[in-house]
N, C-alpha and C positions, 0 to 999 in steps of 0.2 A: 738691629735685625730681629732680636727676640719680641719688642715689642710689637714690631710689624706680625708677625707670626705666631697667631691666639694657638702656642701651644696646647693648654691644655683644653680649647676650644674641640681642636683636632680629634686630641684623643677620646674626650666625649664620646666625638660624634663618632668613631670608628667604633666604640663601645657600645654605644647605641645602636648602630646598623646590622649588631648580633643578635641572630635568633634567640629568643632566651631557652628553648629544648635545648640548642647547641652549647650555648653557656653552662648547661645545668649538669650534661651528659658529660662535658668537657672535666668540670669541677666532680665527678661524682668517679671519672674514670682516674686522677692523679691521687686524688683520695683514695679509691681500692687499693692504686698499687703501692702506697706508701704505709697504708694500714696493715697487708700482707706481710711488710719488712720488721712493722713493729710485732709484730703477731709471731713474727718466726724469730725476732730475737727475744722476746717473751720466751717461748717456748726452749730456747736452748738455753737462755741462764737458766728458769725455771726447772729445765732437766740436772744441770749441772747442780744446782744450790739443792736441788733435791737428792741425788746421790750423792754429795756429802755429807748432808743430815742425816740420810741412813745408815751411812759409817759411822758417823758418830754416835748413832742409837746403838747399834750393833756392841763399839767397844768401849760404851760407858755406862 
């Protein structure tokens, strides 16, 4: 049956029959929100690792 059935013919073509704006907006909108996740757990180690080191400035 696989043979009979140009899977990966299929999905080409379904990939091809996307707008490429749609593709682009698609890929640029999972990218913002996954960038934002890294952005904000940046920012809380970064808080965190940094009021450490001011304690430790503080009592050494």
């Amino acid at each position: 049956i696989l043979k009979q059935v140009n899977i990966r013919g299929l999905i080409e073509e379904q990939i091809n029959r996307f707008d490429l704006d749609y593709i682009e907006r698609l890929i640029f909108e999972i990218a913002n929100k996954e960038l934002k996740l890294i952005m904000l757990l940046g920012f809380i180690l970064g808080g965190i690792i940094g009021f450490f080191q001011g304690l430790i400035a503080i009592f050494v």
